[in-house]
Steps between C-alpha positions, in 0.01 A plus 500: 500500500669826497857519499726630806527834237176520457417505840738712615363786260144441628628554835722776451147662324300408790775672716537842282106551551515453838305161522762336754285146614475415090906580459603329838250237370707413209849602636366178732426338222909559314668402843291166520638439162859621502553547854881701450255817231714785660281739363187288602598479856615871479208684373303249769650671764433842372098445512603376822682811597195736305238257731654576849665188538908630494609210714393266222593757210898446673474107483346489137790792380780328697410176272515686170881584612584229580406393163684845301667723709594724217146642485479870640120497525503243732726650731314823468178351592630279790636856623174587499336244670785476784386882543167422551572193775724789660801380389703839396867355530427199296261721252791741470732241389260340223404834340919558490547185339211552257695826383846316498316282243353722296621878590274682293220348708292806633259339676747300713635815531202662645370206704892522642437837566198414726642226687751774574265784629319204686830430717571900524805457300363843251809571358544182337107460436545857341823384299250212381205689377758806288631148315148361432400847366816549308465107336096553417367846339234629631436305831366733671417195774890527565552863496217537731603218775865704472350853607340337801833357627654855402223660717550286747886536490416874578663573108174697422624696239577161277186350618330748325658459193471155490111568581492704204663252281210198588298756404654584188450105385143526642311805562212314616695337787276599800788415792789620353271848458362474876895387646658800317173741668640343812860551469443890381278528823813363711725788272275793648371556148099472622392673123712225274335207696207602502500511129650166462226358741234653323663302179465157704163588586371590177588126446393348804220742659517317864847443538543510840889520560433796247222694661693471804785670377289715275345651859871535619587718216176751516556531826856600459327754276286583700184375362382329824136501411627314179752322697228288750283439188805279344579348856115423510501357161803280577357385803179426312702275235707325779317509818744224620796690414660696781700731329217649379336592853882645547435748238157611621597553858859717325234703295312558842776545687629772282197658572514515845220276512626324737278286675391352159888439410525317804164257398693454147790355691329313729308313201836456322632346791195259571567379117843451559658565805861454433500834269746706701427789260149488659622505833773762452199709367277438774816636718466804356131585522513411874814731544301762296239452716740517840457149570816407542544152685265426216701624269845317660338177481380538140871558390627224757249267256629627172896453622420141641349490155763678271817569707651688190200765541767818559231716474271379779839456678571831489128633616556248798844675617245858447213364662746480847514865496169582567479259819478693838762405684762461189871504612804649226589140567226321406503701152835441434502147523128469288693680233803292533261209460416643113907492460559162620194358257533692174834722521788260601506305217567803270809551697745372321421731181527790645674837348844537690586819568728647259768797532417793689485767300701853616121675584575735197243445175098431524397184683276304319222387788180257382164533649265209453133587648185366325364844656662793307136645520267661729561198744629604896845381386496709208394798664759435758798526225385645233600879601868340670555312132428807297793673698729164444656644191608826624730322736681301225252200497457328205132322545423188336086436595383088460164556526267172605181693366263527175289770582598910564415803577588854608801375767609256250606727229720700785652222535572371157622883457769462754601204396822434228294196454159300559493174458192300524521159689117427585442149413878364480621235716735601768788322342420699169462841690803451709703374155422855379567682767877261544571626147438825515723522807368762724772581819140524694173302472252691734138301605208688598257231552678223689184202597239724412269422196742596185804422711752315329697346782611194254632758332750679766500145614750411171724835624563628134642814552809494762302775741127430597335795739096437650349841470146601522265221458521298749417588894779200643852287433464323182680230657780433173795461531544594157367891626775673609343829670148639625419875428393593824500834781592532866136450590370176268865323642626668827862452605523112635303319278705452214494149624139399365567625133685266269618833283742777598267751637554864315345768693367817302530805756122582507270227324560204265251650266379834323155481457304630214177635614160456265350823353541905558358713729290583268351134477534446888439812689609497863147504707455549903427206744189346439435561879556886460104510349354385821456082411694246659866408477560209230805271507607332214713227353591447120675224559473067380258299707841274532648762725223529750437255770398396871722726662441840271129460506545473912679813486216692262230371690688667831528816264142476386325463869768768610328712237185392505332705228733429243495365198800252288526518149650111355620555114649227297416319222465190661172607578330540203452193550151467730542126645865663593314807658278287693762263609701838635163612683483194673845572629463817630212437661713197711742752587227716656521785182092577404482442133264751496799743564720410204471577148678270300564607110687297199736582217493833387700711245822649645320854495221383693711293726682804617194711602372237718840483643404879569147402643697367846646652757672268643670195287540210727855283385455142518773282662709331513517553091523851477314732233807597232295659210164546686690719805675708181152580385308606822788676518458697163155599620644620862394233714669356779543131516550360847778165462587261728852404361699158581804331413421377172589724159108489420418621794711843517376662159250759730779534710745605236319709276324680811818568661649632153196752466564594848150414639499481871263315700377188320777220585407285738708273781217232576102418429399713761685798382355459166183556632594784674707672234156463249274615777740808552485591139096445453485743834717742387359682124706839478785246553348305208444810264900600557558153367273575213603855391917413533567104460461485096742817447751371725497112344515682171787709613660190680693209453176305475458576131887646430575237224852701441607470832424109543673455093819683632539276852405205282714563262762505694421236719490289157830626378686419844310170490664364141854595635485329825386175284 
């Protein structure tokens, strides 16, 4: 008969080739004999544990120490086990002891570090896995499990590097390579993870997380054709896999496809409905498409889902502005709602105001805008921040963007110094901007997409202005003024704006038209050649609704041969054309009247602008960039203005450019005041032949002007704080 020895080896063989009924056959076989065999009753309970059967692995393990308690791998491996039976605390403590009893243990080390993670305690787990990787060269196991906590921490920058370092002790480590492709994606560096993806999928061919990603980053490069072949190809690996539909309907929805976006959503949602990505997604689309209780109730599902969702948060408090009906009051408190949720706990860390300076020596003012490009919010300030440093500004630009062109290099040429943030955290951006201590931090995005209101939220800089980007309050308390104008915030309601309102004597903007005259040639009325008057609107489908296609209908059967042009991208997109013909023809508008035309480039954009007569404003959220262009091209654009910020941009920038006639009190007017315009073309070929020269002449595009009031309103502003 073999001896206890021999056995033991026999098992422990059975065990290291993976043959786990022989070994706990003859593990059996050494308790029956010497029922105390530690390591008998120990290495039991691991082919328990490696079987599925933790509860039992705990019993057998708990035995061995009771027999030797001075044995680390036992403790380790009960850790484990507890782990598995959901028992973090107690796992927790026996991977800690397991290291007390042997502290060059890495793997206790690194199963410590996942009991860690597992209880969301990722500073410690990430303590855990630097001292497993430090006590065992080249575990790249270790190093990788640390740059997921790291990613997750939002400390992307280190999570890279310790990415880079699994990959360093194994180059052939297919999820360390697909992670890191991931975490460059989340940095705004589309070109980097799409090379590291490529590297995981040179391994692994259908890698689905990968292909997913892989889509992401094309399409961020704008390879969409390329783009929906990966999301195709990841769906084709993982069919069951949700995420994967998520990319496909992004890739569509880029696209302006989006009817199919929509179907991608819907099928991620049917796989796993509690993805509040999905829904948040789906939100969009249907506000794209002007659906918009749709589009309320789709980010009502992904809150319920993910109440830390700031983003879809913030498009919630922006959805309420395009609601007919929509009171100042109303839109203060939805923005106050963001504040409550996501900025009051950052209040405590906030930059205190510091010294007021005498008003003599350049003030150093920050801009952070993910749109320092030909964006509307760009346009807007580009011309007023190029006149900044004349009047002793000292401009430091944060910009939330990869990607450039034309505007962008204006602004990186006014600037004493671009920074790039895309990709940080908002703690990590607002760390940067804290240090470099700026006496004002300007936003011109607020909750639109590239806003950083977690950002402003965290009040680095001891002065924080809203300017430009953003058509409402932000609702922070952390903001401490609005750029506004007499007409966006008349005298008296002060009251519905969290932030010190700062009026600029004409607009709140100097706007930066699109090409020369050259390019875009003033023409006559369309009508003036003897075919019918056409109406237009440039604007969002998200702006029009019930009440403004009433009002056109009334304009349309008061004029009954003419014609209305609809241009926005949205429709590109035929299922979202079709939906919109549907519509019209409810509100009594033939769709057999209405010419409806996608995304153009901003050339061609502006010429159709010039093929109407008469530009019809939707309400109650106004036209801001669309009214500026019809403008350009000479076109009146008749506005029905209300109480909200939104809903006064027509208003304003009319009244600046001294156009008479096109402000309306009520509905009825409206109709009226378009009707009187379509009737009336010598009136409309005035418009044509003056309205560009005197915007160009104006205040409307008078950058100087607006950089000297808001320069001063800036200085006057750091000395009163």
């Amino acid at each position: 008969m073999a001896t206890i020895q021999e056995a033991m080896a026999a098992a422990v063989a059975h065990h290291q080739a993976g043959r786990l009924a022989q070994a706990a056959a003859l593990y059996h076989a050494v308790l029956d004999a010497m029922p105390g065999h530690a390591d008998a009753a120990h290495l039991l309970g691991v082919v328990h544990l490696q079987s599925g059967q933790p509860e039992r692995a705990v019993s057998l393990i708990r035995g061995a120490i009771q027999q030797n308690h001075r044995v680390a791998d036992y403790h380790d491996n009960l850790g484990s086990a507890l782990k598995a039976l959901g028992r973090l605390e107690e796992a927790v403590a026996a991977h800690r002891q397991a290291v007390r009893l042997r502290p060059e243990f890495a793997q206790a080390l690194y199963n410590l570090g996942n009991a860690l993670e597992a209880l969301g305690r990722l500073d410690e787990a990430a303590t855990a896995f630097r001292q497993a990787a430090a006590r065992r060269p080249g575990y790249a196991r270790a190093r990788f499990n640390l740059g997921n906590v790291l990613a997750a921490l939002g400390q992307r920058a280190d999570a890279d590097d310790a990415y880079r370092a699994a990959l360093a002790d194994d180059p052939t480590f297919v999820e360390a390579h697909a992670n890191r492709g991931g975490l460059l994606l989340a940095l705004d560096r589309p070109q980097d993870a799409a090379a590291a993806l490529a590297r995981a999928l040179a391994l692994r061919p259908y890698h689905a997380p990968a292909l997913s990603n892989l889509a992401a980053a094309l399409l961020a490069l704008g390879d969409r054709d390329r783009a929906e072949s990966a999301a195709r190809h990841a769906i084709a690996s993982r069919p069951d896999l949700a995420d994967c539909l998520l990319r496909l309907g992004e890739v569509r929805q880029r696209a302006d496809r989006l009817g199919a976006a929509a179907d991608a959503y819907r099928a991620a949602l049917a796989l796993n409905p509690a993805l509040a990505e999905a829904h948040a997604n789906l939100a969009l689309v249907r506000q794209g498409q002007g659906l918009l209780d749709a589009a309320e109730l789709g980010n009502r599902r992904a809150l319920a889902l993910d109440p830390s969702l700031a983003d879809v948060r913030s498009n919630q408090a922006y959805l309420l502005l395009f609601r007919p009906g929509v009171t100042a009051a109303a839109v203060l408190e939805a923005h106050r709602d963001w504040d409550r949720v996501h900025g009051a706990p950052h209040r405590g860390r906030w930059v205190k105001p510091g010294k007021a300076t005498s008003g003599k020596g350049p003030l150093t003012v920050a801009i952070l805008s993910g749109d320092f490009r030909r964006h509307p919010a760009g346009l807007f300030a580009v011309r007023t921040v190029e006149a900044l440093p004349a009047h002793d500004i000292r401009l430091l630009l944060y910009a939330n963007q990869t990607e450039s062109d034309d505007v962008t290099d204006r602004f990186r040429k006014a600037a004493a110094r671009w920074v790039p943030v895309a990709g940080l955290p908002d703690a990590e951006v607002a760390s940067r901007i804290r240090h470099d201590r700026p006496d004002v931090l300007i936003d011109l995005a607020g909750h639109n997409a590239r806003g950083r209101p977690g950002v402003f939220a965290r009040k680095p800089a001891p002065v924080q202005v809203a300017w430009s980007g953003y058509m409402a309050t932000t609702g922070l308390a952390a903001m401490d003024a609005l750029v506004a104008d007499r007409h966006h915030v008349p005298d008296g309601m002060e009251a519905f704006y969290t932030e010190r309102v700062l009026r600029m004597p004409d607009a709140f903007i100097a706007y930066d038209p699109p090409g020369d005259d050259t390019e875009l040639p003033l023409t006559p009325p369309p009508c003036l050649s003897g075919g019918p008057v056409t109406f237009g609107s440039f604007n969002i489908l998200t702006k029009l609704n019930d009440d403004v296609l009433a009002a056109w209908a009334a304009i349309l059967r008061r004029v009954p041969d003419s014609r209305l042009l609809m241009k926005t991208k949205a429709l590109s997109c035929p299922a979202t054309a079709d939906l919109w013909r549907g519509r019209l023809a409810a509100a009594g508008i033939d769709p057999g009247r209405v010419t409806m035309v996608g995304a153009t480039n901003s050339l061609d954009h502006m010429r159709r602008c010039a093929s109407v007569d008469v530009a019809l404003d939707p309400f109650p959220f106004s036209g801001s960039t669309t009214t500026l262009e019809t403008m350009w091209m000479g076109v009146p654009v008749v506005t029905l203005p209300g109480e909200t910020f939104s809903s006064r941009h027509s208003l304003a920038f009319l009244t600046v450019a001294g156009v008479e006639g096109c402000i309306a009190s009520d509905p009825a007017d409206y109709v009226d005041r378009a009707v009187a315009w379509a009737s009336d073309p010598l009136r409309l070929a005035e418009l044509r032949r003056t309205l560009r020269s005197r915007m160009a002449a104006g205040p409307l595009c008078d950058g100087n002007r607006l950089a000297a009031a808001l320069a001063a309103e800036l200085r006057a502003l750091t000395l009163a704080h």
